[in-house]
Structures are given as C-alpha cells and as structure tokens.
C-alpha positions as CSV (number, residue, x, y, z in Angstrom):
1,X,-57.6,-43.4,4.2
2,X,-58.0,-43.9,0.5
3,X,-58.0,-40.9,-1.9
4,X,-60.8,-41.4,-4.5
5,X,-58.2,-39.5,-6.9
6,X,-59.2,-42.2,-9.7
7,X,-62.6,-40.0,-10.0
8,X,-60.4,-36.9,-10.6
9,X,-59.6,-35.8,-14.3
10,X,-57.2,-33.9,-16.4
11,X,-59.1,-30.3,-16.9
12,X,-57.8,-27.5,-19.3
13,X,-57.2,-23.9,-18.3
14,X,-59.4,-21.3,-19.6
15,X,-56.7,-19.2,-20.8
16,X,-53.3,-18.3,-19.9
17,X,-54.7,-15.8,-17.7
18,X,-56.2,-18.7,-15.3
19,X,-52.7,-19.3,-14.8
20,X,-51.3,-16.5,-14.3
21,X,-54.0,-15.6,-11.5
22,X,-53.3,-18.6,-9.8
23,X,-49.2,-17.9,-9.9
24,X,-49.6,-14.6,-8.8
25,X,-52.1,-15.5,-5.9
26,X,-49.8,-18.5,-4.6
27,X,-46.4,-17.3,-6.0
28,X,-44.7,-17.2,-2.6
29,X,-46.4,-20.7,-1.2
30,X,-45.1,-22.4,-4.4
31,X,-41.7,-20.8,-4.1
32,X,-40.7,-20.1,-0.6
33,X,-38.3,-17.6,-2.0
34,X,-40.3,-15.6,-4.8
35,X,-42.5,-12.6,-3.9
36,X,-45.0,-11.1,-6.9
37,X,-44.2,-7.9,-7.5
38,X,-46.2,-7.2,-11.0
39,X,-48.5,-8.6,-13.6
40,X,-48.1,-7.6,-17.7
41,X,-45.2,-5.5,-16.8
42,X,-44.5,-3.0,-19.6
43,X,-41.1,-2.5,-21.1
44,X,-39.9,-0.7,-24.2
45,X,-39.6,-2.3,-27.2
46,X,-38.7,-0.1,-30.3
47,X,-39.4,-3.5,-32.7
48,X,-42.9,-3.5,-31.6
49,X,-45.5,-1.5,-33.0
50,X,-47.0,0.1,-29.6
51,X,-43.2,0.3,-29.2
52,X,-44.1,-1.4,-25.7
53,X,-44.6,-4.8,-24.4
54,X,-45.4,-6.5,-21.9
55,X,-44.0,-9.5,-19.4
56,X,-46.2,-11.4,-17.8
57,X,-45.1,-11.1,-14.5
58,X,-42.1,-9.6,-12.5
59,X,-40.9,-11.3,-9.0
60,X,-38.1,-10.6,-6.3
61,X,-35.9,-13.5,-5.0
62,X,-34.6,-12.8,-1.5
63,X,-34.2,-13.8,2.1
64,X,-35.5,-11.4,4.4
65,X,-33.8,-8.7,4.9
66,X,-31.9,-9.1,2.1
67,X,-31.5,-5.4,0.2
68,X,-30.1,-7.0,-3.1
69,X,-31.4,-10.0,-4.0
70,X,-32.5,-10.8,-7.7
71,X,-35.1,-10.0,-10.5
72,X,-37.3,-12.6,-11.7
73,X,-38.9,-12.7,-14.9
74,X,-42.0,-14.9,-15.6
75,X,-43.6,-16.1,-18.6
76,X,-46.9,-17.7,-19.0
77,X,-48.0,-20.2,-21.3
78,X,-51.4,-21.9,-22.6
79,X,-51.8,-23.4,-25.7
80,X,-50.0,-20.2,-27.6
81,X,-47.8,-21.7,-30.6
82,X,-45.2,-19.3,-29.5
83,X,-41.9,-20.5,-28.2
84,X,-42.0,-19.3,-24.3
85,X,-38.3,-19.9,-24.2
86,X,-37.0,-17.6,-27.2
87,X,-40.1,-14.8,-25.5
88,X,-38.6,-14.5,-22.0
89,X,-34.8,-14.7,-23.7
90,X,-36.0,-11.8,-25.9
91,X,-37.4,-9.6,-23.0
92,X,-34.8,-10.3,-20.6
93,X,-32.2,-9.1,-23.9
94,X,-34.9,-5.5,-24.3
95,X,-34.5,-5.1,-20.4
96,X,-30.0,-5.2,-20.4
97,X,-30.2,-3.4,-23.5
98,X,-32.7,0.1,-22.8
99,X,-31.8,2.3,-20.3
100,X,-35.3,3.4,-19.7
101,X,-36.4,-0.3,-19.2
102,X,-33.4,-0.5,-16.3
103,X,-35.0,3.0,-14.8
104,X,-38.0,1.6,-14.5
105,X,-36.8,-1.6,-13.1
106,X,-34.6,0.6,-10.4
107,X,-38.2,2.4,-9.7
108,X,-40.1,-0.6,-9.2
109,X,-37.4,-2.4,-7.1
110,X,-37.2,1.1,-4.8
111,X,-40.7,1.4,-3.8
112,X,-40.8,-2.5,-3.1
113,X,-37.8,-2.7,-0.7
114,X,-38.6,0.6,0.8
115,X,-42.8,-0.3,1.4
116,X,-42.1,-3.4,2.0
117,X,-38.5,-4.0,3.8
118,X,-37.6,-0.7,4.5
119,X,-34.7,-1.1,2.3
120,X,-33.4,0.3,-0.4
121,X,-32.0,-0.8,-4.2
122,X,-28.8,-2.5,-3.2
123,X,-27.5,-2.0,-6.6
124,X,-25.4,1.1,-8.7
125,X,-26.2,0.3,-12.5
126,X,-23.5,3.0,-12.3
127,X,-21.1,0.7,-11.7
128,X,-20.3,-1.8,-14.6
129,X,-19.0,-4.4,-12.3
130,X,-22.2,-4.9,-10.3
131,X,-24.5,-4.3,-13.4
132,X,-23.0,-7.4,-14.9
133,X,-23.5,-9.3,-11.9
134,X,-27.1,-8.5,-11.5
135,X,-27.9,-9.3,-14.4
136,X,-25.8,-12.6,-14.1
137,X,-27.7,-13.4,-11.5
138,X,-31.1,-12.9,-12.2
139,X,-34.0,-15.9,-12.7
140,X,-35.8,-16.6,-15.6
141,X,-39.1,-19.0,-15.8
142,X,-41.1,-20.6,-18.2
143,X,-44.4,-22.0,-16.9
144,X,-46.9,-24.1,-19.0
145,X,-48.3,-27.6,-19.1
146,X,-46.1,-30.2,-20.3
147,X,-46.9,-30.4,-23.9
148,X,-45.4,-26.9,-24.1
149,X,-42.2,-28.0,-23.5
150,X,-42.3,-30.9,-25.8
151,X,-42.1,-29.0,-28.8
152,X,-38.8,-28.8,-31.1
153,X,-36.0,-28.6,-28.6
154,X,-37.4,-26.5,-26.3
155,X,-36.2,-28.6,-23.0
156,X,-32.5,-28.4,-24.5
157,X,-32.9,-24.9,-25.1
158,X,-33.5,-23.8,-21.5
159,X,-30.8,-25.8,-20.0
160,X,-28.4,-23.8,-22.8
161,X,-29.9,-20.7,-21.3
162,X,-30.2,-21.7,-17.6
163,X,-34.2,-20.8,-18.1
164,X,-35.9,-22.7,-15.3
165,X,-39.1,-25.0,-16.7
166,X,-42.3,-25.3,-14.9
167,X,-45.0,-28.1,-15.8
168,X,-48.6,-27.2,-14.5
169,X,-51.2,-29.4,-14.7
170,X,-55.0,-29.2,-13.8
171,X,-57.2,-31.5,-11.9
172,X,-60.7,-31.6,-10.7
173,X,-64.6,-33.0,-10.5
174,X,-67.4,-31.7,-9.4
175,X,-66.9,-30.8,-5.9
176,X,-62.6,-29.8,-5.5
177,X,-59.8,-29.1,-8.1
178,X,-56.6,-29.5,-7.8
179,X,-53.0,-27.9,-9.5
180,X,-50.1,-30.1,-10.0
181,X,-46.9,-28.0,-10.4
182,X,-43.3,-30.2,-11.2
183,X,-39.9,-28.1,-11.8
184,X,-38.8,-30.0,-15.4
185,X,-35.3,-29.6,-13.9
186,X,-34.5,-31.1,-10.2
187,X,-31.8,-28.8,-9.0
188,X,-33.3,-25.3,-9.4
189,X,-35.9,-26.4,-6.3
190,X,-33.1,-25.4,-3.6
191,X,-32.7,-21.8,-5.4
192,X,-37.0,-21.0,-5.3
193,X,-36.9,-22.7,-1.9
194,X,-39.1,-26.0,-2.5
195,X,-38.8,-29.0,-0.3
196,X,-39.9,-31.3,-3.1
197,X,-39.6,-30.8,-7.1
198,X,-43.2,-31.8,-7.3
199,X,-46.0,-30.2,-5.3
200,X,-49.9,-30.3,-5.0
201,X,-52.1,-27.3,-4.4
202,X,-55.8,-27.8,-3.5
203,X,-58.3,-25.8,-4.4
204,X,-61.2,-26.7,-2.7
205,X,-64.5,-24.9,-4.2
206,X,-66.7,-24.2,-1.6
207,X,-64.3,-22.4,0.7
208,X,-61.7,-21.9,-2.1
209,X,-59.3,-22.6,0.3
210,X,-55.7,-23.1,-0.8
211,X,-53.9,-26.0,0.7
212,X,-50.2,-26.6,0.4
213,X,-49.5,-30.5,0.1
214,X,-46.2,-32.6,-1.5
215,X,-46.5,-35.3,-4.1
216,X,-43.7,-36.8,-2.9
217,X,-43.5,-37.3,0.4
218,X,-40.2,-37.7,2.6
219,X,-39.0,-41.2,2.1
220,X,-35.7,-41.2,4.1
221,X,-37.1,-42.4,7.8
222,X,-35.5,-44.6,9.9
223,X,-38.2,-47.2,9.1
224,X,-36.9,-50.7,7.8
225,X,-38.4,-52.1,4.2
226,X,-40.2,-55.2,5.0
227,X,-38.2,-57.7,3.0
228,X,-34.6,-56.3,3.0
229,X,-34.2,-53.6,6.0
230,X,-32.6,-51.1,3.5
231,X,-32.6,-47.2,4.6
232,X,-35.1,-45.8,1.7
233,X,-34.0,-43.1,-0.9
234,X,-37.1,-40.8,-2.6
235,X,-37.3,-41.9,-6.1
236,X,-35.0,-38.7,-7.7
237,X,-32.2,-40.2,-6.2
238,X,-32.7,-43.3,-6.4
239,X,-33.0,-42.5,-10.8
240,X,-30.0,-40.2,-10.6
241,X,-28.1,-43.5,-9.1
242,X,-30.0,-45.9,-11.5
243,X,-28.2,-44.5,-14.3
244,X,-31.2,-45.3,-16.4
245,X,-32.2,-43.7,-19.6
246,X,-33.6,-39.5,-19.5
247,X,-36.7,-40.7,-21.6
248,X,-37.2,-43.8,-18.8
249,X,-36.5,-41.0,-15.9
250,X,-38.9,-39.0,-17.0
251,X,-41.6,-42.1,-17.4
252,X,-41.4,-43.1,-14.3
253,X,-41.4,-39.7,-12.4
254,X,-44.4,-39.4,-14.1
255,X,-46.0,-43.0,-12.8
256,X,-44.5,-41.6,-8.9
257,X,-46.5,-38.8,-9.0
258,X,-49.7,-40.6,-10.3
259,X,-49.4,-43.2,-7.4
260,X,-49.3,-40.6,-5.0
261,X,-52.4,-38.6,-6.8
262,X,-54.3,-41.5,-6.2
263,X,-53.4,-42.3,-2.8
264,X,-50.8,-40.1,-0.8
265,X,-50.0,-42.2,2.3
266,X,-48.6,-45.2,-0.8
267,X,-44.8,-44.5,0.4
268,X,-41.9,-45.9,-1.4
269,X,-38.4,-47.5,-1.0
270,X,-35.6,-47.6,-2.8
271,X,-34.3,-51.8,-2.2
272,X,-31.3,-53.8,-3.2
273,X,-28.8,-52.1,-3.1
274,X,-25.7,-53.6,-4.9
275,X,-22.6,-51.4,-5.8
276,X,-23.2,-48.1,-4.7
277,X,-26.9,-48.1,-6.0
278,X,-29.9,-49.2,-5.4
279,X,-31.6,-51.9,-8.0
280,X,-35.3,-51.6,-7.0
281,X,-38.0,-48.9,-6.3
282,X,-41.1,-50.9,-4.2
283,X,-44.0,-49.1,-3.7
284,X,-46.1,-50.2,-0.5
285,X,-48.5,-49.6,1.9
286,X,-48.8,-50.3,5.6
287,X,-45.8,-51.7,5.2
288,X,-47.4,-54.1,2.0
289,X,-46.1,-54.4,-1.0
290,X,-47.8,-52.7,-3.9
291,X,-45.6,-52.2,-7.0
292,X,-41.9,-52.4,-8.0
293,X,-39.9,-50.1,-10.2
294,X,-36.7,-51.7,-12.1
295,X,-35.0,-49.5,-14.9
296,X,-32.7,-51.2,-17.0
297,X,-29.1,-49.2,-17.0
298,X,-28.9,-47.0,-20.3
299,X,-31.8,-48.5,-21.9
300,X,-35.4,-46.8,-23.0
301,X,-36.8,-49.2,-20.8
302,X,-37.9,-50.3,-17.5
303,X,-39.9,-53.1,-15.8
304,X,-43.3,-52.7,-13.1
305,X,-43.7,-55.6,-11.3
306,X,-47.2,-56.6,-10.2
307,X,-49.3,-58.4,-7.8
308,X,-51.6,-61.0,-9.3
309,X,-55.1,-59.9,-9.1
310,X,-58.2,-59.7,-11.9
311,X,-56.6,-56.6,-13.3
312,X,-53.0,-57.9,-14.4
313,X,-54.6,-61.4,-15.9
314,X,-53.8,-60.5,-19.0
315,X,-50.0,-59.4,-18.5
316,X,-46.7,-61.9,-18.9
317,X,-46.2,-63.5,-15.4
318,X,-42.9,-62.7,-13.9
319,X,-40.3,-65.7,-14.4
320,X,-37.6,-63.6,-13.9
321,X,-35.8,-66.2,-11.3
322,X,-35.0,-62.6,-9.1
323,X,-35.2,-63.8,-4.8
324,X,-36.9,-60.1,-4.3
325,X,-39.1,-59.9,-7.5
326,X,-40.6,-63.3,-6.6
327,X,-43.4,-61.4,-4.4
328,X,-44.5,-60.2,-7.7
329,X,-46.4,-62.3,-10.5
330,X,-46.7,-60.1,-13.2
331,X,-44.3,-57.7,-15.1
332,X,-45.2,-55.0,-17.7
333,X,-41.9,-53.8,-19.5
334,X,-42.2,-50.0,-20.9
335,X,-40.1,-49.3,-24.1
336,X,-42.1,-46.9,-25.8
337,X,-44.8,-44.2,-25.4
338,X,-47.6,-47.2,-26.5
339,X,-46.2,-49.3,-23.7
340,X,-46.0,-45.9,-20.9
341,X,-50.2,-45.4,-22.0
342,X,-51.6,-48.7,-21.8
343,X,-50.2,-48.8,-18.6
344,X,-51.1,-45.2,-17.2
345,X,-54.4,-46.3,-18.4
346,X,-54.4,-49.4,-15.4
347,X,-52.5,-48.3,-12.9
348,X,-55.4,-46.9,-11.2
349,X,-57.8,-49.3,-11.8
350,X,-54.8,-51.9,-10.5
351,X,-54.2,-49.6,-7.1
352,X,-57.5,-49.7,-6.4
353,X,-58.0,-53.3,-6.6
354,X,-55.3,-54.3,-5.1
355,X,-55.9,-52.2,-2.0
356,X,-59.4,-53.6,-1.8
357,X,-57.9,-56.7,-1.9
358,X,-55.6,-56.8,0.6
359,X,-58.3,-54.8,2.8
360,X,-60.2,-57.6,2.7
C-alpha cells in the first residue's frame, strides 16, 4: 500500500528538551543495548560558577547480566551555537579528573545494578589498571539534527575522538509525527545494538503509541533482480564497494532514506556486478523498476536514472549506450548541493507519478 509520506513535512523541535524526552522515553528501543539511567546529571566543575554542571543524560551499556559493562554519556543538541563535540569531551575530561565526580558515578552505577540486576559495580577505581580501562571503554554521543554537525569540522572531530554522531530529524501533519534517527557513522550500530544505521519511530497522536519501524529494510533475500538475477546488497554496502566520493555517499544515503519515507515496501538491489563490486543501485517495486543509482568512482558525482513520465520531461534523456540503463529514459547527474535540491525537490512528486502510472 502506498504511504502518503509526500503530505508529511520537516517540523522543528521545540527545544532541546523535546529531544531529550523523547531519547530518554525510547532510549533502549533505539539502542537495544543502552538503558537510561539519568537526565541533567550533575558533576563538579570548579571553572563553573555554580561550581556544578550538568550532562544531559547518563546511560549503561550492557548485556544482561553483565556486572561491568560501560558508562554512557549523552549530549543533546537543538539549535545551541555551542560545539556539542568539544561539551561532552569537556565533561567526560571533569568526570576522569574529580574524585568526587567518580564517587558519585560509583553511587549511581551501585544502586542501578543492585535495583535493577542484582549486581553490583564490577569495577575497583582502586586499581589503576581497571580505572584506565573503564574509562577506555566508555561511549560518548552527540545527538542533534544534521545541520549541527555541519558546522566547522565537527564530523572530523568526532571520528579523532571516537564520539559517536546521531542525526534526528522530525516529521509530521496533522493527524501522526514521525522521528527519523541515522548514526552519521555506520560501524558504531553493532556496539548500541541496531539492526539498521537508520531507523523510524512513529508517534502516532491519538494513542501516542510508539512504533519501532526500519528505513532500510533487509535487502539481502534470496529473490532474483528482474533483469540480471544478481543476489542484492542494502545500499551501505553496496557505497562502501562503489568506492564513490564521501560527499556523493552521503547524497545518496540521504535520497535512500527519502524513497523509503515515501513508500516503505520500494525495495532495492544492488545490479551489475563487475570486479568485485556492484555498478548499479535499482530501486523497484513489485518487482518494477523505479529508479537507478550510478556513482561515478572518486568523483563528487553520481547519476539517477529515470523513467519517462510528465515529471522528468524536462531532464536530458539518457543516451548513455549502457544494455541495463536502457530501461531508463532520463538521467539527472548530481555534482553539487544545487543539483542534490532540485532533485530532492522531484523525487516525490516523480514516485508518485510513476507508481500511479504503472498502477494503471
């Protein structure tokens, strides 16, 4: 069934607090492996002028049973100026370096396991050895919409300090909203537990009823592609094989998650595979072809190929000569962030006709 998502828009937390209600209620069906423990945790801080402050929120990462496991700082962020990378660096630096900071972290921790697991603190700050460790091992987050992390070098920054990124984004209308939440950074989704980097959660209003739901939906099954019988990849591995460009990676995770906003049952293939990687992305339904995704190797670019219907009239028809391309008869080729909005601003609009179309 077709997902009206096209009559959804892009809403604007309140405040930070929106968010960090809505992390604290959902923490654990986000990440699997993160309980809340604590919001606007207070530490000491002997620069500050309350000679206090506060951390937005303080989780536990553990299986069950597990009587060590690992602290987990979390920082919220808005629209505050304030680099959220440098803040959770700085507090996580306060907490090593105050031993009242680590009692009350040892106090905390205690009455968690012991209430909760029946367990208690696995480690002895007495003991240099494992105080390194644990520290070693705990998990910093940031969490923020996107143009948060867009500032300066902010992205860079994190990966320097292993500080794990988390885009939020807001969408709604009149009668359901929904959250959109994205790790910046593939490979920290094992650690917190996620199936998928990208996840939906619904918020329906009348019921307020969280549902759990995955942008991107398993692609590996044994089903055959329609033109070439090639065993699918989901599109992170099939960009991490494509070699292409970050800036193009990014564009077109973006574009991925979009198409399945709009409708969730569009699945998609990686095709074509020549030399160990695969050379297209096709996007289809009911086994019909909707879209295709080429990125050009180590270039800031990439090509969407395109059905012809009455919204693509306009764009260059495809005379690329390519056996497997020649399904489609427009291309739109994305170099820079003009290009990547003029065609955000169709795809919907295309989906939806072409779907009708086909229907028909």
């Amino acid at each position: 069934m077709l997902v009206d998502t096209f009559k959804y828009s892009l809403k604007d937390f309140k405040n930070e607090e929106e968010i960090s209600q809505f992390f604290e209620e959902n923490l654990n069906l986000i990440f699997p492996r993160l309980t809340h423990i604590k919001t606007s945790w207070e530490i000491y801080d002997v620069g500050s002028e309350s000679g206090e402050s506060k951390i937005d929120a303080l989780a536990f990462w553990g299986e069950k049973k597990d009587k060590e496991g690992r602290i987990v700082i979390i920082e919220y962020k808005n629209d505050d100026p304030k680099d959220p990378i440098n803040q959770i660096t700085d507090y996580f630096d306060l907490m090593k370096d105050n031993k009242g900071n680590i009692g009350r972290l040892e106090k905390i921790f205690s009455k968690y396991l012991i209430q909760k697991r029946g367990l208690g603190v696995g480690w002895d700050f007495d003991n240099q050895k494992q105080e390194r460790e644990f520290w070693k091992k705990s998990i910093l987050i940031c969490i923020a919409p996107p143009s948060c992390f867009t500032k300066g070098k902010r992205k860079t920054k994190a990966e320097e300090k292993e500080v794990i990124l988390v885009e939020v984004k807001k969408y709604g209308n009149k009668e359901t909203d929904f959250i959109l939440i994205s790790l910046v950074k593939e490979k920290w989704k094992e650690l917190l537990g996620m199936e998928e980097s990208s996840i939906i959660i619904h918020l329906s209003k009348k019921g307020k009823k969280t549902v759990k739901s995955k942008v991107v939906k398993e692609r590996q099954k044994e089903e055959n592609d329609t033109t070439q019988g090639e065993k699918g990849s989901d599109i992170e591995l099939f960009l991490r094989e494509s070699k292409a460009d970050e800036w193009a990676k990014e564009k077109i995770k973006e574009i991925d998650k979009n198409i399945q906003l709009f409708d969730n049952s569009i699945d998609g293939k990686a095709t074509q595979k020549v030399k160990n990687k695969h050379r297209y992305f096709v996007y289809y339904k009911d086994k019909r072809r909707l879209l295709c995704v080429y990125p050009q190797s180590k270039k800031k670019e990439f090509t969407i190929y395109l059905k012809d219907n009455k919204t693509t009239t306009e764009l260059d028809k495809n005379n690329s000569g390519d056996s497997y391309a020649k399904g489609f008869e427009r291309i739109f080729v994305i170099k820079n962030k003009e290009d990547y909005k003029k065609f955000s601003g169709k795809i919907k609009s295309y989906l939806k006709s072409i779907l009708k179309e086909l229907d028909t």
